[in-house]
N, C-alpha and C positions, 0 to 999 in steps of 0.2 A: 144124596139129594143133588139135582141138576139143577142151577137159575137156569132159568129161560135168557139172563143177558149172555150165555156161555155164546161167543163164536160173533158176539152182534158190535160191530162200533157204534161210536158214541158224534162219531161226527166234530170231536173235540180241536181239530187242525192242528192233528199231532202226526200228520204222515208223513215220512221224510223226515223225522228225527232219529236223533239217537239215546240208547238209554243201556244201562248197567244197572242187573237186578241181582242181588247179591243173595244166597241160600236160597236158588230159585229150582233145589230138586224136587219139592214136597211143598205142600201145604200153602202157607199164602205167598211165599214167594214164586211157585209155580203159579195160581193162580194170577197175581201180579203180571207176570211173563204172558200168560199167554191174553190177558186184555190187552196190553200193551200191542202184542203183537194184529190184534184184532184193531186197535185204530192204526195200523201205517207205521209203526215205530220200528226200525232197526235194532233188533239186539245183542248184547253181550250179556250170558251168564256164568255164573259160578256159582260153586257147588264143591265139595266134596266127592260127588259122585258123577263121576263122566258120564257111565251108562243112563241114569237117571235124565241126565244133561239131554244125550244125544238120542233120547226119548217123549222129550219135549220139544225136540226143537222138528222131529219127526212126526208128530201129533198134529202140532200147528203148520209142518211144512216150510218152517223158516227157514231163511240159509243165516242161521247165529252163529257170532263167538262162541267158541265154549273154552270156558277156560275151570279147570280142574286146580283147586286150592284146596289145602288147609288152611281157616282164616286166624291161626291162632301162631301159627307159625312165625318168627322175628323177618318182617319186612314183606309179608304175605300182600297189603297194603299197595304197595307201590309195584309188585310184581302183578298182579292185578289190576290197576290201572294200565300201567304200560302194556299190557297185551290184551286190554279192552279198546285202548287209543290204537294197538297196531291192527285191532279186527277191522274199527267203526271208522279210523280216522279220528271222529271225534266223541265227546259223550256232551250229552245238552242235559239226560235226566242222570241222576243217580238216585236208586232205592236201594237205601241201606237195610236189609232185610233180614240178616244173618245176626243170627243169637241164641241165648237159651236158658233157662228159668229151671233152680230146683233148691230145696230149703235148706237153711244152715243149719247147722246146730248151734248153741249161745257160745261152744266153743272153737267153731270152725277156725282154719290156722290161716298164716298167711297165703300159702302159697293156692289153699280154695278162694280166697277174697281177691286175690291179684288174675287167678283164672277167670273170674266170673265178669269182674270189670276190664278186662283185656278182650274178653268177646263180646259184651254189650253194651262198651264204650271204646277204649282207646282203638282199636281196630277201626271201627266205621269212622271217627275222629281222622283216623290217619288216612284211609282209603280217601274222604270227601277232601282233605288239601291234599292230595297228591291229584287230582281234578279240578281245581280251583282255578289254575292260571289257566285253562286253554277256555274255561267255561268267561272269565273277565275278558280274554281275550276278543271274543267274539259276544258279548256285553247280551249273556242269556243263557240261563241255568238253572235247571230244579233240582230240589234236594230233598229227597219226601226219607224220613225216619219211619220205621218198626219199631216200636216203643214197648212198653206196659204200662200196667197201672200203678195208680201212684195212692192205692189205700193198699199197702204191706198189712198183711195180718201175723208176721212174724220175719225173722231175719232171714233175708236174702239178698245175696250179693248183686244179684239180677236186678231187684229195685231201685239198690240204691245206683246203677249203675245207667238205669233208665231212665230216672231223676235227672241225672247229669246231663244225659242225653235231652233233655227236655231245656235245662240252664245254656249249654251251648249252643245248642239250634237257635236259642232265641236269642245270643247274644253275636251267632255270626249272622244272622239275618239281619242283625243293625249293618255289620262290616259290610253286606255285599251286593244291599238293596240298590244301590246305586251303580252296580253292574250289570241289572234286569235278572238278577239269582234271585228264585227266594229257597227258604227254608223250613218246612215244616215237617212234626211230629204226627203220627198216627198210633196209640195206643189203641189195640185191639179188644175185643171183649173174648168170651166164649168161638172163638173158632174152629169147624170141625178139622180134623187135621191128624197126622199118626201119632202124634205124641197125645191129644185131646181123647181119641180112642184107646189110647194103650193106659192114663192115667185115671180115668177115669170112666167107671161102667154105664153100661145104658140106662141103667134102672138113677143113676145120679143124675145121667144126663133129664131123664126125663122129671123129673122133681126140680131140678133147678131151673132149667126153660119153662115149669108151670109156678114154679113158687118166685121165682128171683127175677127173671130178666122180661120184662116190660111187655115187648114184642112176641114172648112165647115160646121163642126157638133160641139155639144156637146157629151163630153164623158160618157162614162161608166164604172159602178163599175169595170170590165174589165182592163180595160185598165190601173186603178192602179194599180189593181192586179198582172197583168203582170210583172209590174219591182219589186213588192214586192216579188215575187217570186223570180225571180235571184236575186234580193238583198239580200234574205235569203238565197241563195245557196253556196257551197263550191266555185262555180266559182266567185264569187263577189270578193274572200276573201280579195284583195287588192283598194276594194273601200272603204271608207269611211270618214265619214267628209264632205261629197256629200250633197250637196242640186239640186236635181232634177226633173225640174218641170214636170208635166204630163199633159198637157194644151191646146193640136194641137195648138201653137205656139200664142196660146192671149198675153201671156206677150210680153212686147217691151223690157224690158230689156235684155242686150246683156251679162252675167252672173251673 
């Protein structure tokens, strides 16, 4: 499926920025990447995969960073930033984008529990202050999260890790409101994507876009994109601390 938004800005007076979208080979952080680049915005990405990288940035025509990380790797974080700061000069957006979700068992040991909150917490945690002082500096910064949900229907490291992700975002957005930074959460719902495709078959897909989710479909990298957009825009400036689901209305929970 193709939105009709693919390729169109949003007129958000976001041209002439800078931004780092982090696991922007695939799925919604490519889509992420290439709106961004559809309003005016300067990029750096990472990824895992170069080729993937230098794919996208040949799609959209950007002249991007590209910077090739494992983000799991001790100090991946700060190697990252500084060769996003040496592409961009500076970074004004950060989407923390990069993570990933799969079930425990009740016995799962430490070292799966320290993996899973190491990539969908401490990582983006570390990455977003090692960008903190140049974003005070010049007193203007977004910080838009990749989240999940937060109704677990069994033990996953990934939740709880998401969870956390949601407790910090809202507790640096008190620290940094005062420097024109905000900070918010995007937990996603059903998006289509290679891992949405590989876990799940069509015949599920289509039972749960007609029985579960509001709207009728499953999303699109799109459709994140969209509010990451005005999330990073001038006009947002007095949102943040926001967890906002992106979902055609699956969650039950009332906020």
């Amino acid at each position: 499926m193709t939105s009709s938004r693919d390729n169109r800005g949003m007129d958000l007076g976001l041209a002439g920025r800078t931004a780092l979208v982090t696991g922007a080979s695939a799925g919604i952080g490519r889509g992420i990447a290439k709106a961004l680049v559809a309003e005016g915005v300067r990029l750096a990405v990472t990824a895992r995969r170069r080729d993937r990288l230098q794919e996208l940035a040949r799609e959209t025509g950007a002249d991007m960073a590209i910077i090739e990380a494992d983000f799991m790797q001790e100090g991946a974080p700060q190697g990252i930033a500084a060769a996003a700061l040496q592409g961009l000069g500076t970074v004004d957006i950060l989407v923390n984008n990069a993570g990933g979700s799969r079930p425990f068992a009740l016995d799962a040991g430490e070292a799966q529990w320290e993996e899973a909150l190491t990539l969908n917490f401490t990582r983006q945690r570390q990455l977003t202050h090692a960008l903190l002082d140049q974003m005070m500096a010049r007193n203007w910064g977004r910080i838009i999260n990749i989240t999940g949900k937060s109704e677990p229907e069994g033990v996953n490291g990934a939740f709880a890790a998401k969870a956390a992700m949601h407790a910090w975002a809202k507790g640096l957005s008190r620290e940094v409101g005062k420097h024109g930074i905000t900070v918010n959460s995007i937990p996603p719902g059903r998006i289509m994507s290679e891992q949405i495709e590989r876990n799940y078959t069509p015949e599920y897909r289509k039972w749960q876009s007609e029985h579960e989710i509001p709207v009728g479909r499953y999303g699109e990298p799109e459709d994140i994109a969209a509010l990451v957009c005005f999330l990073a825009s001038p006009r947002a400036a007095y949102i943040t601390g926001a967890v906002i689901p992106v979902d055609g209305g699956l969650r039950r929970y009332q906020f």
